[in-house]
NUDREN-977525 format. One line per 8 residues: their letters; for each residue x, y, z of C-alpha. Coordinates in pm, whole numbers. Example, Ala and Ser with C-alpha at 12.3 -4.5 7.8 and 13.67 -1.06 7.14 Angstrom:
2
as	1230:-450:780 | 1367:-106:714 $
This chain:
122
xxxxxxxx	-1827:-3757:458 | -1913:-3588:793 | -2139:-3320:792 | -2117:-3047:1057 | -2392:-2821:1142 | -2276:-2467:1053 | -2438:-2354:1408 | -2181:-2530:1606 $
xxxxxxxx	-1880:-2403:1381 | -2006:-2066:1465 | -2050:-2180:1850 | -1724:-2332:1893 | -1610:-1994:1690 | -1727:-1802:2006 | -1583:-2010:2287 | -1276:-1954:2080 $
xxxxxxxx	-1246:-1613:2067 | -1330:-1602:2482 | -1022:-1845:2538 | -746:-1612:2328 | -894:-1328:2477 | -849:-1507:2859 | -539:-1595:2753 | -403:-1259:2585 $
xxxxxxxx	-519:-1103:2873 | -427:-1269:3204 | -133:-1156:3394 | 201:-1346:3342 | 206:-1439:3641 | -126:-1623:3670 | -208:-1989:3720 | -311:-1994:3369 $
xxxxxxxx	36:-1865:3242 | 200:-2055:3493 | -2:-2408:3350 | 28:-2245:2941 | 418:-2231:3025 | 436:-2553:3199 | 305:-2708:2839 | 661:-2615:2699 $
xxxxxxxx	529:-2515:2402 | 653:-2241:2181 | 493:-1913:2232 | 477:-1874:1850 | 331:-2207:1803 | 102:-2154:2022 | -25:-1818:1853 | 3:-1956:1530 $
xxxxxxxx	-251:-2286:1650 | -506:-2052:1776 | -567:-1841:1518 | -569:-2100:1302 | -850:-2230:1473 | -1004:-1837:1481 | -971:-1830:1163 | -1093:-2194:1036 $
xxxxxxxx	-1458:-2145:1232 | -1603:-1872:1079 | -1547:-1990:707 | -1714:-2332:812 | -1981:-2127:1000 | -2108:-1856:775 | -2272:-1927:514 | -2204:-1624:271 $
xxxxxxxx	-1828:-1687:128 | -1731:-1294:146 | -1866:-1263:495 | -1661:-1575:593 | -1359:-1459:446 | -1410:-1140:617 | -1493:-1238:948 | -1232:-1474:911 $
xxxxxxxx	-943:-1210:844 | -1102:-1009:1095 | -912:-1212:1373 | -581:-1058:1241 | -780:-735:1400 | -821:-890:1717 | -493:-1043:1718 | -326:-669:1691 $
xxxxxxxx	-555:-538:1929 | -470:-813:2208 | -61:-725:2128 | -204:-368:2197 | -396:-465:2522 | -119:-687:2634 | 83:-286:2762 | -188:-287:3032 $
xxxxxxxx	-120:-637:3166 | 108:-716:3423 | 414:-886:3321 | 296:-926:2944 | 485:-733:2658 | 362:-691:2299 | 549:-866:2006 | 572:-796:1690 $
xxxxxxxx	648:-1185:1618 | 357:-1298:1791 | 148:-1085:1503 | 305:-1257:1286 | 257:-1585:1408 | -127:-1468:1478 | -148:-1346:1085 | 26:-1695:931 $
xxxxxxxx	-239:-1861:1164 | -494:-1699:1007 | -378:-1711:633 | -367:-2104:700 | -697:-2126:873 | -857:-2015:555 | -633:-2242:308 | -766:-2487:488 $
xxxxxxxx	-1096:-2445:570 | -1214:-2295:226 | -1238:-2687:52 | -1475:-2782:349 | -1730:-2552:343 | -1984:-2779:115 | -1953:-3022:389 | -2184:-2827:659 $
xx	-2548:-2817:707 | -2772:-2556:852 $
């Protein structure tokens, strides 16, 4: 079995969190968007995939299985506030569905990163 070092979960955890936040956050009419929309991908999907990954990180990263699980479901949190932040950005609109996509995301993201966690180090 592979073993990851629970450092790098919590590392590639971080860089995670910058990239939804770049992406909640840039204009809809940046190059970003532009390129994200070009992917013809769904929106929801696309929500849904990163906060899976959000979620799955800090349960392989933190030791402690309560703080995992909390810091885990904590990216629901950031997921509402980004809908919330997304008023202030040009050309971006809130939506509701995209919570939901975020929340499923996250709810996954600890189904299925809860059976791995014996398999880190560190």
């Amino acid at each position: 079995m592979v073993k990851i070092h629970r450092g790098f979960a919590l590392f590639l955890w971080s860089a995670a969190i910058c990239v939804v936040l770049i992406g909640s956050l840039s204009p809809s009419d940046s190059a970003l968007m532009r390129t994200v929309d070009g992917l013809d991908i769904n929106n929801k999907i696309l929500h849904f995939s990163a906060y899976v990954c959000l979620a799955i990180l800090p349960v392989l990263g933190i030791r402690k299985r309560n703080k995992a699980l909390m810091a885990a479901a904590s990216m629901v949190l950031l997921g509402l506030l980004m809908e919330f932040a997304q008023n202030l950005v040009p050309g971006r609109t809130p939506e509701v569905a995209d919570e939901v996509a975020n929340i499923l995301g996250v709810a996954s993201g600890i189904a299925i990163a809860f059976p791995f966690r014996r398999t880190l180090t560190g």
